[in-house]
Wavefront OBJ file of the C-alpha trace (Angstrom):
o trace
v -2.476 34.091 -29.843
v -0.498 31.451 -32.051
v 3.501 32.481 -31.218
v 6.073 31.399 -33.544
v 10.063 31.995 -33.022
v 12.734 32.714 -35.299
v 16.006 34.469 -34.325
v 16.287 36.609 -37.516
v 13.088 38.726 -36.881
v 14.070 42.624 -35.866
v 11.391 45.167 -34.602
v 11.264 46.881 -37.680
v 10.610 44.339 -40.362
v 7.862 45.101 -42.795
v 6.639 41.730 -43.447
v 8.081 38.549 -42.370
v 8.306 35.155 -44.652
v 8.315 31.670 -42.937
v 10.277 28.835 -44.067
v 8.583 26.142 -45.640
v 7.881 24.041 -42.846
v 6.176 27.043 -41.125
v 4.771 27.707 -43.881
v 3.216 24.313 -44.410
v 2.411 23.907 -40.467
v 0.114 27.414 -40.823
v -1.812 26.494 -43.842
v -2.092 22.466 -43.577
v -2.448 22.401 -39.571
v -3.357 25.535 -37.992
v -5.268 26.363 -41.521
v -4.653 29.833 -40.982
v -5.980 32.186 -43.847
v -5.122 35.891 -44.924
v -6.042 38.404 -42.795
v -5.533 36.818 -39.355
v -3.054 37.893 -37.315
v -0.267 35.776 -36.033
v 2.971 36.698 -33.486
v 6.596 35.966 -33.933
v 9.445 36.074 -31.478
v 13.308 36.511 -31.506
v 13.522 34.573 -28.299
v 15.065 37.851 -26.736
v 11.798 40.118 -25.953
v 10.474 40.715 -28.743
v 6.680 40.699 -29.806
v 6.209 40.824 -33.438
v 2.598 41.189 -34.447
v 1.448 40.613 -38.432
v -1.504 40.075 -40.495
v -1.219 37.054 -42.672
v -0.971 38.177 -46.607
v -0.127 35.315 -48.154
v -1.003 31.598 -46.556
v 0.109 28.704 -48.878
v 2.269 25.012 -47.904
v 5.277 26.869 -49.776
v 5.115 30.412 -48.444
v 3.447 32.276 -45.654
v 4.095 35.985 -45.603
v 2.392 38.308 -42.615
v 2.998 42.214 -42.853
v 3.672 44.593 -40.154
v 1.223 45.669 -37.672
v 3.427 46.515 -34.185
v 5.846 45.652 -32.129
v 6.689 45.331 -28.938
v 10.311 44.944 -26.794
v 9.720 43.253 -23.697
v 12.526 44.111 -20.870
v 13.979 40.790 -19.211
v 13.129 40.102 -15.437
v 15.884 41.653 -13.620
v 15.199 38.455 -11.082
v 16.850 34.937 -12.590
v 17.103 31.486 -12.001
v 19.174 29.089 -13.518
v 19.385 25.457 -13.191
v 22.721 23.171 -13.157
v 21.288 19.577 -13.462
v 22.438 16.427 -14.127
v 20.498 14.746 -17.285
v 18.812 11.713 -16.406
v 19.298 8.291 -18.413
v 16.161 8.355 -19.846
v 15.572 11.437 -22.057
v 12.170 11.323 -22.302
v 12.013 12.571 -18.809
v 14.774 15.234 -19.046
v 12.652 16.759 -22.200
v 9.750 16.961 -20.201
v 11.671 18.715 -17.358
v 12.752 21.028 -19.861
v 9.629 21.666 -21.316
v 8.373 22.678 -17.691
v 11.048 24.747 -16.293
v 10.966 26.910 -19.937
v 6.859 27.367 -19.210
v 8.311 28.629 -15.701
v 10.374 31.376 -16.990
v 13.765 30.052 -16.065
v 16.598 31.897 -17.659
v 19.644 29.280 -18.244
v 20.004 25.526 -17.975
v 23.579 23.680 -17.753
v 23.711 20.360 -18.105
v 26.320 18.646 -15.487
v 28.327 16.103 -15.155
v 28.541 14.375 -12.140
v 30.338 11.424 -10.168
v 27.335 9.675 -10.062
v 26.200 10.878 -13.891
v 24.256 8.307 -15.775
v 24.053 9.808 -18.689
v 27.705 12.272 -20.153
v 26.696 12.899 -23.388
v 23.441 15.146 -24.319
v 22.067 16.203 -27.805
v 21.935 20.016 -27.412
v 20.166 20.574 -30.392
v 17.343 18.668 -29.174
v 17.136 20.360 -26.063
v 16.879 23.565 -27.907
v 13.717 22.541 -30.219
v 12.394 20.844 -27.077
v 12.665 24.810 -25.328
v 11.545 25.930 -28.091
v 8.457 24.029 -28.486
v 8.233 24.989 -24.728
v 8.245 28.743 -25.275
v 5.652 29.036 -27.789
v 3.178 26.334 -25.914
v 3.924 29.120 -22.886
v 3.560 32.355 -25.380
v 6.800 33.704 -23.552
v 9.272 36.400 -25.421
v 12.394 35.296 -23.870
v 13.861 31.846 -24.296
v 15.744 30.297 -21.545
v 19.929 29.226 -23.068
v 20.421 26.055 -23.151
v 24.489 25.531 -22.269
v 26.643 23.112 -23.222
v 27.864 20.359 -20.866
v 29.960 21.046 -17.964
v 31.728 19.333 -15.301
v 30.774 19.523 -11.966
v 34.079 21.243 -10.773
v 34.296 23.517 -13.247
v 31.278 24.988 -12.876
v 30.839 25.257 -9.627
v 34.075 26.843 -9.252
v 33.465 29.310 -12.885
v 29.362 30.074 -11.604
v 29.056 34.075 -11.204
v 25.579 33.799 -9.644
v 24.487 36.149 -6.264
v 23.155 33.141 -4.631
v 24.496 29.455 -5.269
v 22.611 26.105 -3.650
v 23.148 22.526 -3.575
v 20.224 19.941 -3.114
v 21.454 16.593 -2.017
v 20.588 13.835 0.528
v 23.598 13.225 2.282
v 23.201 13.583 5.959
v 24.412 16.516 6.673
v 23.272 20.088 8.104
v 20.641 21.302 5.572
v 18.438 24.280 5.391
v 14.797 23.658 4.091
v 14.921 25.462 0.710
v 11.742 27.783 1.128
v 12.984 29.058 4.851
v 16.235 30.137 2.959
v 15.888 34.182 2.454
v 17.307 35.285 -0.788
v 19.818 37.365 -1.618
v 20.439 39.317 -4.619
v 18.657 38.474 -8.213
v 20.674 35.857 -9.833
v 20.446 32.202 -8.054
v 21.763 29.067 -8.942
v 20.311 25.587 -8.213
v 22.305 22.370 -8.156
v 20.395 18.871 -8.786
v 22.526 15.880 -8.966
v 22.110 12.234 -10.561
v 19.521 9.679 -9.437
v 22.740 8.377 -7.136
v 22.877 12.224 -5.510
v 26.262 13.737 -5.822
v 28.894 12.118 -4.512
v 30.539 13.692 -0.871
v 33.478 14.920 -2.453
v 31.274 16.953 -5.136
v 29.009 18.349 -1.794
v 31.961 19.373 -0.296
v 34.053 20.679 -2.674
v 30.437 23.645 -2.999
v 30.170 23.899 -0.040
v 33.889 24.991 -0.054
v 32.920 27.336 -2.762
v 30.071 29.012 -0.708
v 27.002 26.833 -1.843
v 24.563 26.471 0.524
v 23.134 23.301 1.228
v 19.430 22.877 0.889
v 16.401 20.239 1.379
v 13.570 20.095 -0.773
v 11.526 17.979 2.174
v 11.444 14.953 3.409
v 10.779 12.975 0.727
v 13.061 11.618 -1.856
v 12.916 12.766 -5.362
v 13.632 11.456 -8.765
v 16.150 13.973 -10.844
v 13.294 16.022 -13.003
v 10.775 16.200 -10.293
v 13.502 18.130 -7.758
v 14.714 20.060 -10.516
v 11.278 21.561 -11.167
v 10.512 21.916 -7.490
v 13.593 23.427 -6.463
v 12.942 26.156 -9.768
v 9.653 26.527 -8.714
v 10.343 27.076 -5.059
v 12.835 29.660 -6.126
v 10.410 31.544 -8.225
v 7.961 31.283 -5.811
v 10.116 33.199 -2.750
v 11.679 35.214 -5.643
v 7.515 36.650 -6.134
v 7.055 37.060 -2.418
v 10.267 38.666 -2.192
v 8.953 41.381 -4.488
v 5.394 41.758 -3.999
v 6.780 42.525 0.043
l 1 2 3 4 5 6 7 8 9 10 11 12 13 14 15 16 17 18 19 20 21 22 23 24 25 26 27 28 29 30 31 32 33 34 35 36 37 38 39 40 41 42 43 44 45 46 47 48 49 50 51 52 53 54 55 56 57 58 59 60 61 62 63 64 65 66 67 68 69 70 71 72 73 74 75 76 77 78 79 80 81 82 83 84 85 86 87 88 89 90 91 92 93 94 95 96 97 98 99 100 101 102 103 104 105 106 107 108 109 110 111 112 113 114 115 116 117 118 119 120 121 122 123 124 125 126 127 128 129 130 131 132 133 134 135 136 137 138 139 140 141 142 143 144 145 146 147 148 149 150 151 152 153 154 155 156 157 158 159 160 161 162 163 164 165 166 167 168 169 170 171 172 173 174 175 176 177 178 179 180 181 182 183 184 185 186 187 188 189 190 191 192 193 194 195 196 197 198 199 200 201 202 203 204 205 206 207 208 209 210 211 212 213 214 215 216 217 218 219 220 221 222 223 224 225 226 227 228 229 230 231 232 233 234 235 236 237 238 239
C-alpha cells in the first residue's frame, strides 16, 4: 500500500487532487499509472482508498473507491523529552517513536537543556514522513516547547514518570504496574535533569523510574522508555 497524508481529505470526497509535488513524486518516482490504487490519510483515522485517474508531474487525481474511520487506541503514551544538540539524532528518535504509535511529543526544556530552540515544522514533516513509512492513520502531535515546570505541573496524564540517574530510590520501569490509559514519560538532557527538576515531580506525583543499569544517550532512553510502556500497556490488555 503506498499511504499519502493530507489534512483536507474527508470520508466522503469523490476524487481527491494532489498538489504538485505529490503529483510529481507519483508519476516521476513511484511512476504510478491510472488505474492503480493508492491511500490517503487525514492523520486522524482515516483510510481513504482511490484509483488513480489521472497521473501526470502537474496533476494526479484518484477517484473514490471506500473509506474507512479508524477509532484511536483508547491506551496512550506521550513523551516529554528534552531535544538533543544534534538534530540529526532527535529526527531519528522521532521517526521511531511515530512507527511505534505514540500519541503526543513535547519538547522540554530543561536545566541541563543543550539545545532551547526547536524547528517545529521540521519535526512535523519528519512525523510525517514517519507515518506513511509506518502506513499508520493517526499521526502523533507534535507540541510546542515547554518548560520543565510548567509542564510538569499543567500534565493531565493518569500515570506520570521520570527517568533520571540521580541516586535515588527508583523503580525498574517494566516492574512498574500501570494504571489507567494515558501515561507520561519524562527524558531529560544528556546532563540528566538537574535535582531540583527531580524533585520538584516527584512533588507533583511522578514516579521515579530506571530504564537498567546502563546509561543511555537522550534518543535511545526515549525510545526504550516508549517502547517499554507499550510493551506492558499490550500485556496489560491481552491479560
Amino acid at each position: 500500500m503506498t499511504l499519502f497524508y493530507d489534512t483536507t481529505i474527508e470520508a466522503n470526497a469523490q476524487e481527491f487532487i494532489f498538489n504538485r509535488e505529490e503529483s510529481k513524486h507519483i508519476a516521476k518516482v513511484l511512476r504510478k499509472s491510472s488505474g492503480e490504487m493508492i491511500t490517503v490519510t487525514n492523520g486522524r483515522g482515516l483510510e481513504w482508498i482511490g484509483k488513480l485517474s489521472v497521473v501526470t508531474p502537474n496533476k494526479t487525481i484518484a477517484q473514490f473507491e471506500n473509506a474507512l474511520q479508524h477509532k484511536a487506541s483508547q491506551k496512550q503514551i506521550h513523551l516529554a523529552i528534552a531535544p538533543t544538540k544534534n538534530n540529526n539524532r532527535m529526527e531519528w528518535l522521532l521517526e521511531k517513536l511515530t512507527e511505534l504509535g505514540i500519541a503526543s511529543i513535547t519538547p522540554l526544556k530543561c536545566d541541563h537543556s543543550e539545545r532551547k530552540v526547536i524547528k517545529k515544522e521540521r519535526f512535523e514533516k519528519i512525523i510525517i514522513a514517519g507515518l506513511k513509512q509506518a502506513q499508520h492513520f493517526f499521526l502523533p502531535k507534535m507540541n510546542e516547547m515547554k518548560g520543565f515546570k510548567e509542564f510538569v505541573k499543567t500534565n493531565k496524564a493518569n500515570q506520570t514518570f521520570i527517568a533520571h540517574c540521580e541516586n535515588q530510590p527508583k523503580k525498574q520501569l517494566i516492574e512498574v504496574p500501570l494504571k489507567g490509559n494515558h501515561l507520561c514519560l519524562l527524558i531529560g538532557p544528556e546532563g540528566d535533569f538537574s535535582p531540583s527538576e527531580i524533585n520538584y515531580a516527584l512533588e507533583h506525583d511522578y514516579t521515579p523510574v530506571s530504564l537498567g543499569l546502563q546509561r543511555f544517550r537522550t534518543e535511545t532512553a526515549g525510545l526504550l522508555g516508549c517502547h517499554t510502556l507499550f510493551i506492558k500497556q499490550q500485556q496489560k490488555t491481552i491479560l
